[in-house]
Residue frames relative to the residue before (quaternion, step in Angstrom):
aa qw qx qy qz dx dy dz
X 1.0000 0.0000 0.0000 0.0000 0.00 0.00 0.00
X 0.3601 -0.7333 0.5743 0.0533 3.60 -1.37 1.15
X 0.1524 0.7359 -0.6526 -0.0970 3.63 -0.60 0.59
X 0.0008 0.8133 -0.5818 0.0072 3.90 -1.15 0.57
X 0.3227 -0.8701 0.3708 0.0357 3.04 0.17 1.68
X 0.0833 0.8176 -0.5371 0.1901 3.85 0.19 0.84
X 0.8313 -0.3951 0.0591 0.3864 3.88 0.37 0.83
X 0.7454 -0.5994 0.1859 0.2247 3.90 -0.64 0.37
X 0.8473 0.1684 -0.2273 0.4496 3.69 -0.24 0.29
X 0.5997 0.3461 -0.3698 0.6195 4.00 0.97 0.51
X 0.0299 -0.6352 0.7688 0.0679 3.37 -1.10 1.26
X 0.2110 -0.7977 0.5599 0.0757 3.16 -1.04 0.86
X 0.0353 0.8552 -0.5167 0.0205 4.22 0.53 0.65
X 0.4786 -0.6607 0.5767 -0.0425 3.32 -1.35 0.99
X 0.0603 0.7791 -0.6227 0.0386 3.59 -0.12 0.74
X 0.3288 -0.8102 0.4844 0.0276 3.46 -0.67 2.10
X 0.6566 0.6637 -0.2065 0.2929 3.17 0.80 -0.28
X 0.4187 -0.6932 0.3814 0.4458 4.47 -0.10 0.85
X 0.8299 0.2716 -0.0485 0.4849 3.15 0.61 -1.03
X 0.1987 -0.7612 0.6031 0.1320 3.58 -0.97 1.37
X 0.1166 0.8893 -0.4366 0.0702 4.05 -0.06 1.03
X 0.8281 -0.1121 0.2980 0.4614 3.18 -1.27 -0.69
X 0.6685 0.6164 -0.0847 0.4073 3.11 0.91 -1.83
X 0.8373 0.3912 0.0297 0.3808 2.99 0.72 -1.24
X 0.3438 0.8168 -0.2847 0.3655 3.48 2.08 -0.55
X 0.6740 0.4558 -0.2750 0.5122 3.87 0.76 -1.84
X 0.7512 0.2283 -0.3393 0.5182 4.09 0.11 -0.75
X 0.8023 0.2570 -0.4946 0.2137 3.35 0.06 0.50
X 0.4222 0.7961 -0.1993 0.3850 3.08 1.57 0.53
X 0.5214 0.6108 0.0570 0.5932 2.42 2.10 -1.24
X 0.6363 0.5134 -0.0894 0.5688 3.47 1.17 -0.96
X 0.7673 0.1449 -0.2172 0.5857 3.34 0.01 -1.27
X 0.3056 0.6828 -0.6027 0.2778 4.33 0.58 -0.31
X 0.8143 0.3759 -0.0731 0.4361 3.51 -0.12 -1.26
X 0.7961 0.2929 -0.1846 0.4964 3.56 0.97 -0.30
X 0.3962 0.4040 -0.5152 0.6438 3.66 1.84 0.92
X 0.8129 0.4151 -0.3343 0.2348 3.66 0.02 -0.20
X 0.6009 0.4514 -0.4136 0.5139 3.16 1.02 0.17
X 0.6091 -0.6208 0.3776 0.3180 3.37 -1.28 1.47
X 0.9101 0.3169 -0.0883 0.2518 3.54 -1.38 -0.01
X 0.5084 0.5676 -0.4381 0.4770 3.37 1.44 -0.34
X 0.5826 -0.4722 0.6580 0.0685 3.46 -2.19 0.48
X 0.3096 0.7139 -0.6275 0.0251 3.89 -0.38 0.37
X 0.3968 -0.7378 0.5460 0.0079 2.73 -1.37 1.36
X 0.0187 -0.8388 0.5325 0.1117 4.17 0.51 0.61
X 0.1586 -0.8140 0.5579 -0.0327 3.72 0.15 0.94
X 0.1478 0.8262 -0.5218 0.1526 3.67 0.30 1.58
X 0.1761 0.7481 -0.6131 0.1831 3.87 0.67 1.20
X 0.7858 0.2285 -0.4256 0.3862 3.62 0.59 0.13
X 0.3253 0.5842 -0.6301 0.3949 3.91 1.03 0.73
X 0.1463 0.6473 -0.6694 -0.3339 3.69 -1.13 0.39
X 0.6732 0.4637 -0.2226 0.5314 3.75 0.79 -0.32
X 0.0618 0.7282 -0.6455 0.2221 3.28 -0.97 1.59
X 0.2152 -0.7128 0.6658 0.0480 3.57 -0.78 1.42
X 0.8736 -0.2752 0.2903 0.2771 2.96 -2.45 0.73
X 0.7380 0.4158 -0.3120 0.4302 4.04 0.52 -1.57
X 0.4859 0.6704 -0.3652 0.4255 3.74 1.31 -0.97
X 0.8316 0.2982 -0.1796 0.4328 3.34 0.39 -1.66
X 0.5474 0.4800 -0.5017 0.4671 3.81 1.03 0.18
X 0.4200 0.6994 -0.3548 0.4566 3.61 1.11 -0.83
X 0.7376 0.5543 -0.0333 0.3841 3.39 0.53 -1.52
X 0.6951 0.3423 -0.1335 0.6180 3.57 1.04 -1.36
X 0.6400 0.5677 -0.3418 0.3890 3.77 1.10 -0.37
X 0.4332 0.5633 -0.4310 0.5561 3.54 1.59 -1.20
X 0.7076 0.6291 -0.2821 0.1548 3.02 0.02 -1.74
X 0.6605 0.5568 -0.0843 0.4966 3.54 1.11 -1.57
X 0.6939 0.2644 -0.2540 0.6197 3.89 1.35 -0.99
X 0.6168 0.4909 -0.4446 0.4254 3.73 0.73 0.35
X 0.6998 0.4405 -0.2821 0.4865 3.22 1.13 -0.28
X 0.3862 0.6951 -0.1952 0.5741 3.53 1.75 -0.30
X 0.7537 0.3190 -0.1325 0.5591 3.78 1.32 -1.37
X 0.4380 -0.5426 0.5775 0.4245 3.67 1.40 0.25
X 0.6675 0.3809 -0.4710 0.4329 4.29 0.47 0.71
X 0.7166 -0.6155 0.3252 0.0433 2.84 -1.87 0.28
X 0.0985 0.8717 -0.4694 -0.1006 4.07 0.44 -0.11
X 0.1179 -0.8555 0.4994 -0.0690 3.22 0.01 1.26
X 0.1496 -0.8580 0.4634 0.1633 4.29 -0.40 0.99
X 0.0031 -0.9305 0.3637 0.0429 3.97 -0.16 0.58
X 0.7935 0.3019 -0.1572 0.5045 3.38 -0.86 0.52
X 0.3963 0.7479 -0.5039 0.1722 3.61 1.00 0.10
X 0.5690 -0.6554 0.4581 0.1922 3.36 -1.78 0.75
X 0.8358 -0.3897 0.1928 0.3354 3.14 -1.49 0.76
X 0.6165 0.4863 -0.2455 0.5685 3.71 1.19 -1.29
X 0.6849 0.5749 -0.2178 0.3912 3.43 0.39 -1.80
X 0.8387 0.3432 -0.2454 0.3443 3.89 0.81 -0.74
X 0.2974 0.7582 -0.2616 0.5180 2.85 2.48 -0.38
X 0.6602 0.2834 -0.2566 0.6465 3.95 0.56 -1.15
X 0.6703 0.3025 -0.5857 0.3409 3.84 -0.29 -0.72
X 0.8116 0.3974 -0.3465 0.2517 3.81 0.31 -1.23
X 0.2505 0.7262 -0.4206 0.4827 3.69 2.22 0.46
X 0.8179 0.1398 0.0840 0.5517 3.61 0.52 -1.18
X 0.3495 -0.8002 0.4519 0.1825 3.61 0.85 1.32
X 0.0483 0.8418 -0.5297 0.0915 3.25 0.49 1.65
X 0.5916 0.5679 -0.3725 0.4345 3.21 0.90 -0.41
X 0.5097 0.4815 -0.4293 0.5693 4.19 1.14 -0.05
X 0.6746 0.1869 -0.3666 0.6129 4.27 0.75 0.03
X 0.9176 -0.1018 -0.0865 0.3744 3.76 0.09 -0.24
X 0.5906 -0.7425 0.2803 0.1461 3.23 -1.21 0.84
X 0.2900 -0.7471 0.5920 -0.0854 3.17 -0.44 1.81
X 0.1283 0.6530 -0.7460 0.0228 3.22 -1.52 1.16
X 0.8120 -0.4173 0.3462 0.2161 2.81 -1.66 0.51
X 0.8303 0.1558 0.1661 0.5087 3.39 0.76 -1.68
X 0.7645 -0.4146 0.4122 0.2716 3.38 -0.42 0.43
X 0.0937 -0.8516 0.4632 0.2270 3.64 -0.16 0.28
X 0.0546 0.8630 -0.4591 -0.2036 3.32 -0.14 0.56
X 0.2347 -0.8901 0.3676 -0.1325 3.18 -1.28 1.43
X 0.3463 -0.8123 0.2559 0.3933 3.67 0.09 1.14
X 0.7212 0.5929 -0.1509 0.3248 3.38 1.82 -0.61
X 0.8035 0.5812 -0.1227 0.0393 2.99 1.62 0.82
X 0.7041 -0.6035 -0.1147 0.3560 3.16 -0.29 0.51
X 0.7506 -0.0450 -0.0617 0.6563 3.34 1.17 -1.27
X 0.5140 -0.5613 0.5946 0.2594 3.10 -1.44 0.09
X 0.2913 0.8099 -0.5058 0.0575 4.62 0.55 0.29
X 0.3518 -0.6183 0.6748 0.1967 3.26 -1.20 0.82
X 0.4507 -0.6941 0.5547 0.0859 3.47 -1.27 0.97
């Protein structure tokens, strides 16, 4: 894992990995845990190299989502792949969490973390 610290309220985090599963659920839980709960912050979950993402992943996901919003913060999904946006727009994820297209880029932010 990579952290690069570059200015304050947008964590932006990178998730290296093809497949977002079962397997994979504890380290990113673990990761974004601590950065839904502090008030005011921006995360940015940057998942262009997941192409395959299962059911526990996306509860994972809608849970961050629920204790970031809980912290007055923000969970934000980007760059997602052909398969990967297929299931979010399967299960109108984007009405519980917010899905762009691209990357946000932002002057205010903070780290840069590989998952």
């Amino acid at each position: 894992m990579r952290t690069n610290t570059t200015h304050k309220q947008t964590l932006v985090l990178s998730f290296p990995y093809r497949r977002l599963n079962l397997a994979r659920i504890t380290e990113l839980q673990n990761r974004l845990h601590p950065l839904v709960t502090q008030p005011d912050q921006e995360i940015v979950l940057d998942l262009r190299q997941v192409l395959w993402i299962d059911c526990s992943a996306v509860g994972c996901l809608v849970a961050m989502n629920q204790l970031a919003l809980a912290n007055r913060s923000r969970l934000v999904l980007t760059n997602l792949t052909g398969n990967v946006q297929l299931l979010a727009d399967t299960l109108n994820l984007s009405k519980i969490i917010n899905i762009v297209n691209t990357e946000k880029k932002s002057s205010n932010s903070k780290q840069l973390l590989n998952c």
